[in-house]
Backbone as CSV, one residue per row, in Angstrom:
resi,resn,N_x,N_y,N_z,CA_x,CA_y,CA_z,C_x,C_y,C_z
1,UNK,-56.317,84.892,-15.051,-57.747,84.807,-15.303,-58.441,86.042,-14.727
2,UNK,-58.977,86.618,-15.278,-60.603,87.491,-15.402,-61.214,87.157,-13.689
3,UNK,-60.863,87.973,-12.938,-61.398,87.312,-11.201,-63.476,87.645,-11.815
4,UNK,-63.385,88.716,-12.826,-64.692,88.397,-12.790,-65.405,87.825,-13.600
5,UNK,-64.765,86.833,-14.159,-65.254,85.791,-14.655,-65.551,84.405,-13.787
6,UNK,-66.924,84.166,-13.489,-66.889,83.006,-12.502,-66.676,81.410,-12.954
7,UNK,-67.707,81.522,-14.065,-67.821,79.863,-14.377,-67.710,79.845,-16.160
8,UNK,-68.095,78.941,-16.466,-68.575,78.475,-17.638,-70.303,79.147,-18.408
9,UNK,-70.581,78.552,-17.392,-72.091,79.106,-17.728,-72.272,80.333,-17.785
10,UNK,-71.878,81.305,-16.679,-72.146,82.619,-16.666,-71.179,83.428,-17.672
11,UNK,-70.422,83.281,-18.018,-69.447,83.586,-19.286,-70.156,83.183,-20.255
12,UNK,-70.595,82.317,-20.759,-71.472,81.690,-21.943,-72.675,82.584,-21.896
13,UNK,-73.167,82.692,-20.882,-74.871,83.746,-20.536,-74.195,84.931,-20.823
14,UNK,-73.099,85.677,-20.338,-72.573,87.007,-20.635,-72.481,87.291,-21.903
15,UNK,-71.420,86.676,-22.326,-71.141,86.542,-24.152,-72.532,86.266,-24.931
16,UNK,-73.588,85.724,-24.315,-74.707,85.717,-25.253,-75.426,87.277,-25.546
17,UNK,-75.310,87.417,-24.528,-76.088,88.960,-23.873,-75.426,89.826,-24.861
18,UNK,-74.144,90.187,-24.824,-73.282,91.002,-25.398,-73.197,91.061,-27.116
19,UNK,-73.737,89.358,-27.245,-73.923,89.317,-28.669,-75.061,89.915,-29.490
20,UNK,-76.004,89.732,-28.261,-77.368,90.214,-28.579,-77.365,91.902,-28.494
21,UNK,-77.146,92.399,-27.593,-76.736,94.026,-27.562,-75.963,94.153,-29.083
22,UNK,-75.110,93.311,-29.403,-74.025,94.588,-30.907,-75.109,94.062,-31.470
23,UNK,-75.528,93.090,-31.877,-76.399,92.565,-32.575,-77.602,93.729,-33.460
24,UNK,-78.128,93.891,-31.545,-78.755,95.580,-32.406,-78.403,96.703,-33.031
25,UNK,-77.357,97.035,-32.636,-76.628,97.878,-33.316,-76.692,98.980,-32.764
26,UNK,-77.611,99.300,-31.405,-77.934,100.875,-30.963,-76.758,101.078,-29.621
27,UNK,-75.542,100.900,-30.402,-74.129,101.538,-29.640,-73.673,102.874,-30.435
28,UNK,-72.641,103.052,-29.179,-71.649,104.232,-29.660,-70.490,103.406,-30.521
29,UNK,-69.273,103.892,-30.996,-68.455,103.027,-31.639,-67.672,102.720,-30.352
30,UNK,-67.599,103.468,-29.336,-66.738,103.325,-27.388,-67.156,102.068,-27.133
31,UNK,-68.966,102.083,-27.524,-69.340,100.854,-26.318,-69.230,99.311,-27.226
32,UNK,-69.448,99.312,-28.288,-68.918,98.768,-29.323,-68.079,97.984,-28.925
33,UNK,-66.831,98.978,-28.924,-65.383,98.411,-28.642,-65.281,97.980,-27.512
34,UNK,-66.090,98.127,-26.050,-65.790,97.769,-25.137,-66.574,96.703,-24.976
35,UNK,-67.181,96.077,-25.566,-68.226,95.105,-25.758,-67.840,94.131,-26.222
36,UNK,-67.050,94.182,-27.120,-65.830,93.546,-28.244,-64.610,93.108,-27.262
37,UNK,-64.430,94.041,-26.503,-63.130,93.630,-26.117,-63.559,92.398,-24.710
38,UNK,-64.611,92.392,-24.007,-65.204,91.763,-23.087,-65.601,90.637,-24.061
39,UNK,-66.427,90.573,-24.918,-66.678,89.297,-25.807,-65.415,88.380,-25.854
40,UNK,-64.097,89.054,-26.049,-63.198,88.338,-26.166,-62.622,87.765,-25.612
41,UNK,-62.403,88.676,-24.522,-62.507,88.015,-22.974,-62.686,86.740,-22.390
42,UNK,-64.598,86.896,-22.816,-65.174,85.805,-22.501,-65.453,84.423,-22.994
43,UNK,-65.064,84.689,-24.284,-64.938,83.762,-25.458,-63.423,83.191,-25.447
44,UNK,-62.420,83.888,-24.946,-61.265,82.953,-24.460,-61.194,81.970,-23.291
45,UNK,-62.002,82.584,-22.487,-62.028,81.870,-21.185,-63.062,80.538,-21.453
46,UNK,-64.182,80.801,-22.334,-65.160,79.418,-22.830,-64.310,78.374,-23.324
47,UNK,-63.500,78.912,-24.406,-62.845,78.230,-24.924,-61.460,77.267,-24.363
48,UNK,-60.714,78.174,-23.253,-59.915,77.084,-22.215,-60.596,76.182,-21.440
49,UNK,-61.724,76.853,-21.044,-62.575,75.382,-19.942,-62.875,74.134,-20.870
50,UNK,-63.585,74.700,-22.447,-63.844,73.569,-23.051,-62.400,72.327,-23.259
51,UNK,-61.639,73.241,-23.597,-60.070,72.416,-24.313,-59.862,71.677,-22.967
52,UNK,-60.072,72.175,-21.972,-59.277,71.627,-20.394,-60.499,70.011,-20.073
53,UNK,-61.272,70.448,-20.571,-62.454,69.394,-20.392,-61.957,67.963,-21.647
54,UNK,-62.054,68.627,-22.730,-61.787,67.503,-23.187,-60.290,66.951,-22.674
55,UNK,-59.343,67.693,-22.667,-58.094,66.828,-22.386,-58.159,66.296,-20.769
56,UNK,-59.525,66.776,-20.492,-59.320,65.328,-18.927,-60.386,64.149,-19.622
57,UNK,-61.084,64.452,-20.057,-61.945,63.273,-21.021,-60.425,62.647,-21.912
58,UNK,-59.898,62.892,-22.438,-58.842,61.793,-23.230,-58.080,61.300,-21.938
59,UNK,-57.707,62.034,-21.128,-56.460,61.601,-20.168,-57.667,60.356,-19.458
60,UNK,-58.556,60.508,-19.436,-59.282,59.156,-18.376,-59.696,57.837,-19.642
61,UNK,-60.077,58.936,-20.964,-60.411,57.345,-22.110,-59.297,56.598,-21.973
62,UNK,-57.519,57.555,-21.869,-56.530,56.847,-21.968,-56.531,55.433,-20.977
63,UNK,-56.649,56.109,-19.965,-56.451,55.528,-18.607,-58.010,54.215,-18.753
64,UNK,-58.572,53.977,-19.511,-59.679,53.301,-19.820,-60.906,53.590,-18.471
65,UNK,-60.865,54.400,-18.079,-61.851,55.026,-16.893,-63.196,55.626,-16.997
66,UNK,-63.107,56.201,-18.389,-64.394,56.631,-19.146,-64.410,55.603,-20.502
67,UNK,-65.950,55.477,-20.771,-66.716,54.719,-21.787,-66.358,55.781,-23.230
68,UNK,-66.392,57.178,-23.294,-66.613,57.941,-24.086,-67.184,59.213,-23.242
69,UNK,-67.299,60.174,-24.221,-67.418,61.651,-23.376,-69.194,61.100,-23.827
70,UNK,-69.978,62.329,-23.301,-71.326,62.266,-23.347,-71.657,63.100,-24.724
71,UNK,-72.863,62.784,-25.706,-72.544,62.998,-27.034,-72.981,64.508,-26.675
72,UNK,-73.772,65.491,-26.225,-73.826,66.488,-25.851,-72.434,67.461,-25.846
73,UNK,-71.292,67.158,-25.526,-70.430,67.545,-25.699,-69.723,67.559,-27.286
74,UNK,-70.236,66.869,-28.066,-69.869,67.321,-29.585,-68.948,65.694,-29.769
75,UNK,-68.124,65.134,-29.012,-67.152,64.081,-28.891,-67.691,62.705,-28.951
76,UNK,-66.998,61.918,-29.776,-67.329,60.965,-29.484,-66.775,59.745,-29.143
77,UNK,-66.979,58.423,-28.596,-66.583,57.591,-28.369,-65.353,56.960,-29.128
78,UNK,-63.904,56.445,-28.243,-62.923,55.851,-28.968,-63.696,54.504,-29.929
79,UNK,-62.561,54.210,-30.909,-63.100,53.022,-31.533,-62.384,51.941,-30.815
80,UNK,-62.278,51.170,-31.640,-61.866,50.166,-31.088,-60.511,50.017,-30.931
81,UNK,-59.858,51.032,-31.948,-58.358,50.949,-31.903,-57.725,52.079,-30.633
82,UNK,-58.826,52.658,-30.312,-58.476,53.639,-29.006,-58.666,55.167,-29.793
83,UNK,-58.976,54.921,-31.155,-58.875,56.410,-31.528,-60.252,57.132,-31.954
84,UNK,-60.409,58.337,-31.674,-61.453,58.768,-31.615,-62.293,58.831,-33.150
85,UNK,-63.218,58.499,-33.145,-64.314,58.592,-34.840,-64.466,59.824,-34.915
């Protein structure tokens, strides 16, 4: 892991920023690429916290410990057969 990558949030705030900079378009094709390559970065690391989140949300629905994840998170509640809608 990225030591300077701290959290969730601030990776999500970074990658926004960065989107908004190419966005404008007033780069070199250098900073571009180095902008790109940090986006990716940061957009991998969003993306393991999310996956790691839900698979402790299933490992506890399993374990019947959670009701359902919170709908904010995109997920929703098992049915009745235990499987997710």
């Amino acid at each position: 892991m990225d030591p300077t990558i701290k959290d969730f949030e601030s990776a999500s705030a970074e990658l926004e920023a960065i989107v908004r900079k190419m966005e404008e378009g007033d780069l070199s094709l250098e900073q571009a690429m180095e902008l790109y390559e940090r986006g990716v970065q940061l957009s991998r690391f969003c993306h393991a916290q999310l996956e790691a989140a839900e698979r402790r949300l299933e490992i506890l629905n399993d374990r019947g410990e959670l009701r359902g994840a919170p709908a904010a998170m995109g997920l929703t509640p098992p049915d009745e057969g235990g499987k997710t809608r």
